[in-house]
TIMI-2910 file (N, C-alpha, C, CB; in pm, 1 decimal, decimal comma, always signed):
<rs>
+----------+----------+----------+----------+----------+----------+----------+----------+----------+----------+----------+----------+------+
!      n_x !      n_y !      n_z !     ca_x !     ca_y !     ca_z !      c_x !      c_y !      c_z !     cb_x !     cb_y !     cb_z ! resn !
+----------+----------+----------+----------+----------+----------+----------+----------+----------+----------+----------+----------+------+
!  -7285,9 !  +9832,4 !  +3687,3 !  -7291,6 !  +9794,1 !  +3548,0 !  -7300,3 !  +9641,5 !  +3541,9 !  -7167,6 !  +9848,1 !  +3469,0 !  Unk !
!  -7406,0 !  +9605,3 !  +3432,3 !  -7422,9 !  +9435,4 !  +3433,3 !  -7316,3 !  +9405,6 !  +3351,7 !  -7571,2 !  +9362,4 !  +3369,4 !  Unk !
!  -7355,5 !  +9241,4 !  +3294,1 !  -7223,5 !  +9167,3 !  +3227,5 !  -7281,0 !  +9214,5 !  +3082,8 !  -7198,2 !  +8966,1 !  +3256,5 !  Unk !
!  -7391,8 !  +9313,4 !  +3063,9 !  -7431,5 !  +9278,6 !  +2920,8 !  -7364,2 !  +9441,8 !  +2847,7 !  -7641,4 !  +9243,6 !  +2903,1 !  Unk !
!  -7246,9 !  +9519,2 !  +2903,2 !  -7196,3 !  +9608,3 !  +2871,1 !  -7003,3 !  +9570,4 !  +2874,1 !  -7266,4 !  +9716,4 !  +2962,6 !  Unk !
!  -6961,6 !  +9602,1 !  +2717,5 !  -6819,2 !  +9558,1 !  +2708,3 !  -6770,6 !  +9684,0 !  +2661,4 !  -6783,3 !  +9428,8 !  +2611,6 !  Unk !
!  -6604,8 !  +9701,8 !  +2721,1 !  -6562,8 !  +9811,8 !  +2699,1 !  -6499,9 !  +9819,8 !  +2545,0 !  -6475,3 !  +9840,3 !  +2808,2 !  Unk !
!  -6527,6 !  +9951,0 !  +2490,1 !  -6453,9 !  +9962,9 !  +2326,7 !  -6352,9 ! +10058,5 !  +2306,0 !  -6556,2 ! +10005,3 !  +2211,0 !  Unk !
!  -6373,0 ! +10152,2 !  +2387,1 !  -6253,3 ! +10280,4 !  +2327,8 !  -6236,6 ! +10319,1 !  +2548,8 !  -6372,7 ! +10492,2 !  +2160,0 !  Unk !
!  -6071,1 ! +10351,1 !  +2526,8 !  -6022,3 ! +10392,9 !  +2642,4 !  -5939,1 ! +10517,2 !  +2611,5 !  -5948,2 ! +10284,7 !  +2709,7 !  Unk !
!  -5916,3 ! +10594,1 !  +2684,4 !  -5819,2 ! +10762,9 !  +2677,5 !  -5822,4 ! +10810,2 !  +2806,7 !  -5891,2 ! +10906,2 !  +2573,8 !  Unk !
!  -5734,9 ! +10832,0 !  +2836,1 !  -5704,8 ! +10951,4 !  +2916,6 !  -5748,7 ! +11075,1 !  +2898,4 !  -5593,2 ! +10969,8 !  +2919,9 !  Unk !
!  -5780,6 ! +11133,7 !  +2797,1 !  -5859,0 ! +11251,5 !  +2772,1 !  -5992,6 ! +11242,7 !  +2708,7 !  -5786,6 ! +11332,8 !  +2696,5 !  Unk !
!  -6091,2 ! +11324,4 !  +2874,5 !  -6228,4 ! +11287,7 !  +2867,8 !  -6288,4 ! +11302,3 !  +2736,3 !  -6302,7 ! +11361,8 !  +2959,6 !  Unk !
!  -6232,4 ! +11490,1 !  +2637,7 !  -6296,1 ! +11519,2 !  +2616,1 !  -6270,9 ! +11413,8 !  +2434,2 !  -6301,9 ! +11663,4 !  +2667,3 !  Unk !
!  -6145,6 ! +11332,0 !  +2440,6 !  -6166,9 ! +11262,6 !  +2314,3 !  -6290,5 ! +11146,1 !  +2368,4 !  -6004,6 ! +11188,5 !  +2248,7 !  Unk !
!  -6328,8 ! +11085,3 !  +2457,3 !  -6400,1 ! +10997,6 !  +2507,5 !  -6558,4 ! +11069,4 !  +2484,5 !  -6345,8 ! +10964,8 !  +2659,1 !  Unk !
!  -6574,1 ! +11171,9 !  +2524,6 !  -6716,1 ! +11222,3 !  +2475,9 !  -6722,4 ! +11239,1 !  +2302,5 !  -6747,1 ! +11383,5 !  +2553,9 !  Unk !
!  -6629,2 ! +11255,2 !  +2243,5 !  -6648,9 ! +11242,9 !  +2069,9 !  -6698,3 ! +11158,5 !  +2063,5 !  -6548,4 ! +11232,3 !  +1968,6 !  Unk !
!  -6617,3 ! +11014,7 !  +2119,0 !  -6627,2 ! +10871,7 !  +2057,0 !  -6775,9 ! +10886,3 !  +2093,8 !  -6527,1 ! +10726,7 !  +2126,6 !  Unk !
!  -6820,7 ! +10911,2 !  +2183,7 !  -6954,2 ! +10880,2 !  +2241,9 !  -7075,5 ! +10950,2 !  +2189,1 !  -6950,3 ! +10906,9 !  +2380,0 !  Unk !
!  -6999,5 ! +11068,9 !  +2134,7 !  -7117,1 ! +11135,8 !  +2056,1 !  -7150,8 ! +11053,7 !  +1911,3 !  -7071,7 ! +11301,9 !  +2020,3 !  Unk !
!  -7040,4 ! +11041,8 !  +1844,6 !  -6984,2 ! +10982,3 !  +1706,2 !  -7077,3 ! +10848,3 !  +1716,8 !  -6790,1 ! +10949,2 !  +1697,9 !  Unk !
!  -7095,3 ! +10768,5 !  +1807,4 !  -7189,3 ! +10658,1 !  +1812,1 !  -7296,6 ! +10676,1 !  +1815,3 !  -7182,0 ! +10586,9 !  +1891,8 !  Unk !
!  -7330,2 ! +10769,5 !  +1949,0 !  -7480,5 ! +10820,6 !  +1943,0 !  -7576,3 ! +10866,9 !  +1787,9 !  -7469,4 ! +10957,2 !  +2035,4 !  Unk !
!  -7463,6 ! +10937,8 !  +1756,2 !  -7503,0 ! +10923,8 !  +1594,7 !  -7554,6 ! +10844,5 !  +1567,5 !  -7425,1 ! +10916,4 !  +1503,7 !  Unk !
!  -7491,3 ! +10712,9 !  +1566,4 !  -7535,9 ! +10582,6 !  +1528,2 !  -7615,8 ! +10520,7 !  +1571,4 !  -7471,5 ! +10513,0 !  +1527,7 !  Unk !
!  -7686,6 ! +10578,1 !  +1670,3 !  -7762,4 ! +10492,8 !  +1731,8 !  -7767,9 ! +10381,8 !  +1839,9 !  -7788,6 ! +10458,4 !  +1662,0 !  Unk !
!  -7585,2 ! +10421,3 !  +1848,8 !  -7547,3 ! +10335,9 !  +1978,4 !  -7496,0 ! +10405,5 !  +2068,2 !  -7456,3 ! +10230,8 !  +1962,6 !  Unk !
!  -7634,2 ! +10302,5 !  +2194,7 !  -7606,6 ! +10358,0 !  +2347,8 !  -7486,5 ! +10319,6 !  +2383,8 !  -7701,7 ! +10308,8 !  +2460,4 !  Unk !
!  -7424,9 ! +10473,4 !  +2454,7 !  -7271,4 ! +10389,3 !  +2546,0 !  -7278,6 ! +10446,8 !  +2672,7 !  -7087,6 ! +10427,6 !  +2481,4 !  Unk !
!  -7200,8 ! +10406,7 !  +2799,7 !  -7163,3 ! +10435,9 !  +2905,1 !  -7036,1 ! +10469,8 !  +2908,2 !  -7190,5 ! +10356,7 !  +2977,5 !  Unk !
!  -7004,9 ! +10621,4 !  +2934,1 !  -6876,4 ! +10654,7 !  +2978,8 !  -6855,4 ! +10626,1 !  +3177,8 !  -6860,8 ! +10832,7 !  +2922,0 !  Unk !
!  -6738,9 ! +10546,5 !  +3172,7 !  -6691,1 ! +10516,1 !  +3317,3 !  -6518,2 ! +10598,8 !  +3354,5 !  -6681,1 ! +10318,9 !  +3325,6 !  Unk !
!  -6555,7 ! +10654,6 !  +3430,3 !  -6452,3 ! +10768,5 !  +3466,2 !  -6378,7 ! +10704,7 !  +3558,6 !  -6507,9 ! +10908,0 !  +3523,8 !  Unk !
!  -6210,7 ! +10614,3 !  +3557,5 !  -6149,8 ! +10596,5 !  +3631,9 !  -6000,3 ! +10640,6 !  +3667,8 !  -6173,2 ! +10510,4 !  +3623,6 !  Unk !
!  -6053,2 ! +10750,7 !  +3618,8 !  -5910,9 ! +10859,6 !  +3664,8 !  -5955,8 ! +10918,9 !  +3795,5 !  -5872,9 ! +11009,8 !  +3542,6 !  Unk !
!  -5805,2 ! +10893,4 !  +3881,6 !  -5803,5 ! +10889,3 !  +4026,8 !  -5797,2 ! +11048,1 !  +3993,1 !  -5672,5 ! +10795,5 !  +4125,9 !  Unk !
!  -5931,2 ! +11156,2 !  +4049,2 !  -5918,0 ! +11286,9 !  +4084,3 !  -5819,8 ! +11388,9 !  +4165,8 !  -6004,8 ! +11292,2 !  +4127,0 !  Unk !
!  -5702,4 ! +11316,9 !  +4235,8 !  -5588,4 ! +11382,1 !  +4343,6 !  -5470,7 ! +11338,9 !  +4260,6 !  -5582,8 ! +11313,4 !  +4523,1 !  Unk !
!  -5425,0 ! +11273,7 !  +4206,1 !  -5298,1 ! +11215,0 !  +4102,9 !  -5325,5 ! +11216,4 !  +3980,1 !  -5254,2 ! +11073,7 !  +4119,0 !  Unk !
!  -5455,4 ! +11229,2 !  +3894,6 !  -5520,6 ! +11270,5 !  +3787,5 !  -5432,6 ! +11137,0 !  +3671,1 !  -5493,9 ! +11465,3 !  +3760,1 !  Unk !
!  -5464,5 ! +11050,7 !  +3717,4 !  -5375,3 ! +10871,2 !  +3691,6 !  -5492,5 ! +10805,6 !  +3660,9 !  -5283,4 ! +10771,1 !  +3850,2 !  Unk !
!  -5491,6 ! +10747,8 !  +3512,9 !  -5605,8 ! +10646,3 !  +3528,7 !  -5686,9 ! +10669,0 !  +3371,2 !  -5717,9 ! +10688,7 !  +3686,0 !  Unk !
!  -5758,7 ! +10574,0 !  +3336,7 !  -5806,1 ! +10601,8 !  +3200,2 !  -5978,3 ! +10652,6 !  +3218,6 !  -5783,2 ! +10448,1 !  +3098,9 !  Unk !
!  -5995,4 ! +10689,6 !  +3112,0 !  -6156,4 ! +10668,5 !  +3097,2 !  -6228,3 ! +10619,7 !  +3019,2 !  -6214,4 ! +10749,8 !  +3094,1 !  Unk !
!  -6304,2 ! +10526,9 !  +3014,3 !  -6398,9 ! +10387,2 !  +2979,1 !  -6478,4 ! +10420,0 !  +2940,8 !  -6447,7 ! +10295,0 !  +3062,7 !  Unk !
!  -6506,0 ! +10408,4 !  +2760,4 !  -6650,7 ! +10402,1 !  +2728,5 !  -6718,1 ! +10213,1 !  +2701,2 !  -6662,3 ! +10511,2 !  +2568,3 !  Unk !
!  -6857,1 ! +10232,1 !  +2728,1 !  -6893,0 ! +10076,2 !  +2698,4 !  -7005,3 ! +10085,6 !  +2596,8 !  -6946,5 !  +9984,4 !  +2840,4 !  Unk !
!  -7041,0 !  +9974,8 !  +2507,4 !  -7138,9 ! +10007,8 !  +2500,1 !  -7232,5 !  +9852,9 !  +2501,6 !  -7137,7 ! +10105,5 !  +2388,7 !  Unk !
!  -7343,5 !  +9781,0 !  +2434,0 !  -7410,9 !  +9677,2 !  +2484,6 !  -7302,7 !  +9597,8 !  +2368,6 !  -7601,1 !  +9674,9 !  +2479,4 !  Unk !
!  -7328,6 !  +9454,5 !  +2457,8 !  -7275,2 !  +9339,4 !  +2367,1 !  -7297,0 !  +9282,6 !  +2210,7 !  -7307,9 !  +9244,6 !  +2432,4 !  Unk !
!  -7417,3 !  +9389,8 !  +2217,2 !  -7496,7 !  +9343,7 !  +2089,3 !  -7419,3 !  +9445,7 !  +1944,2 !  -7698,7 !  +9387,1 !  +2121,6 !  Unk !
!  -7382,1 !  +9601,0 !  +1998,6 !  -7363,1 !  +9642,7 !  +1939,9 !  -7189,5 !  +9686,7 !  +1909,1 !  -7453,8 !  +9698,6 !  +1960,6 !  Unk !
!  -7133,1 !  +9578,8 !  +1972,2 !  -6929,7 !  +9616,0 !  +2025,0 !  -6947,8 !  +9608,4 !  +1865,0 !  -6771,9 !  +9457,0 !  +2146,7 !  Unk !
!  -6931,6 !  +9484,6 !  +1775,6 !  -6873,5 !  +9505,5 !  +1617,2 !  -6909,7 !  +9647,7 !  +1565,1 !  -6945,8 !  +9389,5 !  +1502,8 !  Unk !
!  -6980,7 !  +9657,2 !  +1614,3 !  -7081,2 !  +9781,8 !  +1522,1 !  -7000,6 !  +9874,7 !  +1571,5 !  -7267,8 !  +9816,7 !  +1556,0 !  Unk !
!  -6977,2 !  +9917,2 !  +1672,1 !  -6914,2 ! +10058,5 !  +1766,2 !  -6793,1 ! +10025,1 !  +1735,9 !  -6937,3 ! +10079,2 !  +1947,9 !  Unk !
!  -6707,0 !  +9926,5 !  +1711,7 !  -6564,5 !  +9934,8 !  +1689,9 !  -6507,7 !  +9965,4 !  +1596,5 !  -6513,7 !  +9852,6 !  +1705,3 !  Unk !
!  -6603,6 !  +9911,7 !  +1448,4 !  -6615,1 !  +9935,4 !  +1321,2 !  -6597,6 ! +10111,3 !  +1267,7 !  -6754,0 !  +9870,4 !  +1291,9 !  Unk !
!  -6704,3 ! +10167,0 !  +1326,2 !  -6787,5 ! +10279,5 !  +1341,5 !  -6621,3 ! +10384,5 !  +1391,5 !  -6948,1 ! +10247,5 !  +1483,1 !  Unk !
!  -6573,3 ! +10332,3 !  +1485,2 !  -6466,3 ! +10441,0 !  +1553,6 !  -6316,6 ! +10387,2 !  +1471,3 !  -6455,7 ! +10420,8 !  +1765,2 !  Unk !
!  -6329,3 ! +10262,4 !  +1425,1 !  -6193,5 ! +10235,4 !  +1322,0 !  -6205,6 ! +10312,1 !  +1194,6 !  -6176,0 ! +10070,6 !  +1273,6 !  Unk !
!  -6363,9 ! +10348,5 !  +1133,5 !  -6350,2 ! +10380,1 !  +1016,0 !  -6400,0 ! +10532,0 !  +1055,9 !  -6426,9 ! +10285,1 !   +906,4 !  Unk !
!  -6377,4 ! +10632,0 !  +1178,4 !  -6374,5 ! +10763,4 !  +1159,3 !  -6266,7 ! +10808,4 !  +1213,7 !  -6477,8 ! +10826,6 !  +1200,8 !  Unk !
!  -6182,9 ! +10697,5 !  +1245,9 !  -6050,6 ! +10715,7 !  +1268,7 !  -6010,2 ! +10814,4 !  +1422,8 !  -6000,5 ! +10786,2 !  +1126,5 !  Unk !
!  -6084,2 ! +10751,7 !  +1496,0 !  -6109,2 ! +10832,9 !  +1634,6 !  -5982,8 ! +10806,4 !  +1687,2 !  -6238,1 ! +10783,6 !  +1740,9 !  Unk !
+----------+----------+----------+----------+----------+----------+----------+----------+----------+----------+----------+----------+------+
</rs>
């Protein structure tokens, strides 16, 4: 991943992390989910990103659907 992707929403549970990600896609904003929950201790969050251009927009977007 380059420097031109910043992280916006984090959880421990994937499947609230694919909402957020759908809920944008809606919008028209691309994101990257990054999976860093250790698979043997099941410890660790999971990372959505999306481009620098669009963080206000995606943060806005998940404050006002109350994700």
């Amino acid at each position: 991943m380059n420097d031109n992707w910043e992280k916006v929403y984090t959880s421990t549970f994937e499947h609230k992390v694919e909402i957020v990600k759908a809920v944008l896609e809606n919008n028209d904003i691309e994101s990257i989910i990054l999976n860093k929950k250790d698979s043997f201790y099941l410890m660790g969050e999971i990372e959505l990103y999306v481009s620098k251009d669009d963080v206000i927009r995606a943060i806005t977007i998940i404050e006002k659907e109350e994700i």
